[in-house]
C-alpha positions in Angstrom: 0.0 0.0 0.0 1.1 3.8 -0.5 1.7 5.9 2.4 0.2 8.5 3.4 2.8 11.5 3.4 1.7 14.4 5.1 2.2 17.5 4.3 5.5 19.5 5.3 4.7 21.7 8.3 6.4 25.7 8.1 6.3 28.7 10.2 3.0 28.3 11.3 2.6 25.1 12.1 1.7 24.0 15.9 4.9 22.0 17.4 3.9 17.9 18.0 4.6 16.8 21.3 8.0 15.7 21.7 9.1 12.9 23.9 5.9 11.1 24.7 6.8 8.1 23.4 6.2 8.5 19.8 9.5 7.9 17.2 9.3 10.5 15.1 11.7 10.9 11.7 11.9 14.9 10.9 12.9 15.7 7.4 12.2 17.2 4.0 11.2 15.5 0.9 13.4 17.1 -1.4 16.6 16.4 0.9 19.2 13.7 -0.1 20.0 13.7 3.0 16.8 12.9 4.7 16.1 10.4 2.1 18.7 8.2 3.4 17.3 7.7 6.6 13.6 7.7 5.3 14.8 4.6 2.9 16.5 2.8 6.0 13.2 3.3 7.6 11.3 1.3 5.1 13.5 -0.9 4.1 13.0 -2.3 7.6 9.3 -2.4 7.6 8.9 0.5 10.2 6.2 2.7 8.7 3.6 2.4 11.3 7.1 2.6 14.1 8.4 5.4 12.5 6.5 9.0 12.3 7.4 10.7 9.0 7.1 14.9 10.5 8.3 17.0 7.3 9.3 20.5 7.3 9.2 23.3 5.3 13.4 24.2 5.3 12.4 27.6 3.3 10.0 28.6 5.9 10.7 26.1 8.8 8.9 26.3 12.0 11.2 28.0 14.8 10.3 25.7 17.6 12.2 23.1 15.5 15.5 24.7 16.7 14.4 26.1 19.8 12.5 22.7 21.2 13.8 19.8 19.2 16.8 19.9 17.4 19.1 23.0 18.0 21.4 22.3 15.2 18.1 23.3 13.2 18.6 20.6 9.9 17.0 17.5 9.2 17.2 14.5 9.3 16.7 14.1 12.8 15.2 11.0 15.1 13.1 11.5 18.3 13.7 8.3 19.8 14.2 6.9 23.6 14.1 10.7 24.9 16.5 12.2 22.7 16.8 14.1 19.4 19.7 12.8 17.1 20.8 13.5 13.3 23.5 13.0 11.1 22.3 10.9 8.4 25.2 8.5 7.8 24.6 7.8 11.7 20.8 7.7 12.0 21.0 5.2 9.0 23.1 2.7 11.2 21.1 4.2 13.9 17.8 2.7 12.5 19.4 -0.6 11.7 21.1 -1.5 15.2 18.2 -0.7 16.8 14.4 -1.6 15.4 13.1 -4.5 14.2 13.2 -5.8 11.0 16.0 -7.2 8.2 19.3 -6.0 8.8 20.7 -3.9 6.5 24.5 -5.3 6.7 25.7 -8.2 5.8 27.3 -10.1 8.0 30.6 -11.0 6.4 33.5 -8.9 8.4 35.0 -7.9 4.9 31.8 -6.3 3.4 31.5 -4.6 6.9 34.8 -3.1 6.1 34.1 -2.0 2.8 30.8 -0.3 3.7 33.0 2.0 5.9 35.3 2.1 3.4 32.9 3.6 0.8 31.5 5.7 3.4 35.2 7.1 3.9 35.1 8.0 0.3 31.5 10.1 0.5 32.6 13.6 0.5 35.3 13.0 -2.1 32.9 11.7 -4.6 30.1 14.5 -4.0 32.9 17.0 -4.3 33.8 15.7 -7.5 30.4 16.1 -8.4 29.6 19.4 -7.5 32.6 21.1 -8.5 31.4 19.8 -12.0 28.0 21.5 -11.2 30.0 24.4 -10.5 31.8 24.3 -13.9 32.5 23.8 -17.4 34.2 20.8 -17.7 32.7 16.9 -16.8 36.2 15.7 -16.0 35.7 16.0 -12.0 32.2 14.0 -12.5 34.0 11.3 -15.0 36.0 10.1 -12.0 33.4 10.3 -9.9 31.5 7.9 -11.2 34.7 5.9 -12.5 35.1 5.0 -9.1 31.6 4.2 -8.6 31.6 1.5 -11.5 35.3 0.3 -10.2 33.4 0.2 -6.5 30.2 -1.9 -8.0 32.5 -4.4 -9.3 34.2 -5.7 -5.9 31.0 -7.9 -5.0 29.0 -10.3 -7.6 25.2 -8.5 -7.7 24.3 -5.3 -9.0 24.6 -3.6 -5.8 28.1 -2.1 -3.5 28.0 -4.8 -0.7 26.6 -7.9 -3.4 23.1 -9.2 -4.1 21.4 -7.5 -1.5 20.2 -4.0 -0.9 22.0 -2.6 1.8 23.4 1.1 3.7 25.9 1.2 1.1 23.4 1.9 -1.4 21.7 3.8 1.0 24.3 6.2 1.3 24.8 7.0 -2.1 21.9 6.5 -4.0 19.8 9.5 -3.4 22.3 12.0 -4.4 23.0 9.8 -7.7 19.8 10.2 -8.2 19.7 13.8 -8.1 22.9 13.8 -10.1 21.5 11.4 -13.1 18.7 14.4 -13.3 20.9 17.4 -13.4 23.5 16.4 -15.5 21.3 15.3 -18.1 19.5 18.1 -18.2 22.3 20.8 -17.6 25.1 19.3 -20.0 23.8 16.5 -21.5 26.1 13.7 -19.5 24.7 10.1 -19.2 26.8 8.7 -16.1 25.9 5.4 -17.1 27.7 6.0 -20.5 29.8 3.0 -20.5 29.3 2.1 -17.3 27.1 -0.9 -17.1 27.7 -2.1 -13.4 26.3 2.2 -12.4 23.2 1.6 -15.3 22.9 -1.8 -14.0 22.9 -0.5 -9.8 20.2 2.5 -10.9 18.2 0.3 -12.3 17.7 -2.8 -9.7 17.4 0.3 -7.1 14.3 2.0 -8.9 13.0 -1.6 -8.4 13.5 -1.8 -4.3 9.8 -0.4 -2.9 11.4 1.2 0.0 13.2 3.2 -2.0 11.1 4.0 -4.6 8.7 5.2 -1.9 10.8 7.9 -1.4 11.5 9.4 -4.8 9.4 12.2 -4.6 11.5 14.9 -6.1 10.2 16.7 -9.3 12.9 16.6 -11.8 11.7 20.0 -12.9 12.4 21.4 -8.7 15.9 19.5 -9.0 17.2 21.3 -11.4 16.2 24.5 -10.3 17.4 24.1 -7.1 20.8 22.6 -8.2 21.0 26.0 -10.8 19.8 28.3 -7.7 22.5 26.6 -5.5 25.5 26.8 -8.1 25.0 29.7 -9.4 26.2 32.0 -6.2 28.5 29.3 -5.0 31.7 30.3 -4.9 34.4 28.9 -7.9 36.8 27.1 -5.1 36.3 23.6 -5.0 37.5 23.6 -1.5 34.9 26.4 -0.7 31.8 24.0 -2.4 33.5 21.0 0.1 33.4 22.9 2.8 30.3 24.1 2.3 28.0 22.3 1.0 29.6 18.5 1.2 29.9 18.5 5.2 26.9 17.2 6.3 24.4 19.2 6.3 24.8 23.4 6.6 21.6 23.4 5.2 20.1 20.8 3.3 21.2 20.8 -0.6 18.0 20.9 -1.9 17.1 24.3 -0.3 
């Protein structure tokens, strides 16, 4: 069945209660970030566990960083008394401690790799925005070089093998956001000779709990990619530090 999603809540919007027992996921649609952890979510069968709250980041409520999370970006978990974030923590967050498949195999070597690949994150969204950034697709070629090269460790079409797991988590809500934009923008197909990447996309679309979550409009991508980049500064070190670090604001505001 499709879930319900309700509607993002902004300045005016009443606060919920907060700590009464109720696990409650904030984020915002558009936001790579927040994806991430709203995919985890599903993927372990925790809809009706879970409280989806969505905010408006262009008009958010202020009791959001006065009440529940002062660092005032999403994603963020209400859970056990406490208010955490950090996506690339919540995700492994969500999987040590609910119900429901893990999402980790548990082979000690693909353990490794996962953080491995996570090691690798910032590096690889760098590349890619610095290409946003600029004229040339040479940053975004090896960007997504090294995400074929990664794809072909494991036998499956995803990072960690056969199975769906964080790794894919991790990255595939900003690849798809990528696939989107540089189409659009300067006419790049990263799957261009890269089967394994075409071949990862495309058992992805078919996972439900992540296709739940796609609920960006291409259209809204691009201009908020073109809003973004075009008052960034030219330094590639000023877009990392900026914009790649987890989560100043959310990229897709």
């Amino acid at each position: 069945s499709v879930e319900y999603l309700p509607p993002p809540l902004d300045a005016t919007a009443q606060q919920p209660a907060i700590f009464d027992g109720t696990i409650r996921l904030y984020l915002a649609y558009p936001c790579p970030y927040a994806q991430r952890v709203w995919i985890a979510r599903n993927c372990k069968g925790l809809q009706d566990k879970i409280k989806l709250v969505p905010l408006n980041l262009q008009n958010r409520p202020a009791w959001y960083k006065e009440k529940v999370y002062p660092e005032n970006k999403v994603p963020s978990l209400e859970h056990n008394g406490k208010v955490i974030g950090e996506s690339l923590d919540l995700i492994k967050y969500v999987d040590s401690n609910f119900e429901g498949p893990s999402l980790l195999p548990d082979d000690a070597d693909k353990k490794e790799y996962f953080e491995t690949l996570l090691s690798h994150m910032d590096e690889f969204l760098g590349l890619v925005y610095a290409t946003f950034k600029g004229d040339s697709t040479k940053d975004a070629d090896a960007a997504f070089d090294h995400l074929e090269t990664a794809l072909a460790k494991y036998d499956g079409p995803f990072l960690l093998g056969n199975e769906f797991t964080l790794a894919d988590i991790a990255f595939i809500p900003f690849v798809e956001r990528f696939q989107i934009y540089l189409s659009e923008v300067f006419n790049y197909d990263l799957t261009a000779g890269r089967p394994k990447v075409a071949a990862w996309i495309e058992a992805a679309d078919k996972i439900d709990a992540y296709k739940q979550t796609k609920k960006s409009d291409p259209k809204e991508i691009v201009e908020i990619y073109k809003r973004i980049f075009s008052v960034l500064p030219r330094s590639e070190d000023e877009i990392g530090t900026m914009y790649v670090k987890e989560n100043k604001v959310c990229l897709d505001q």
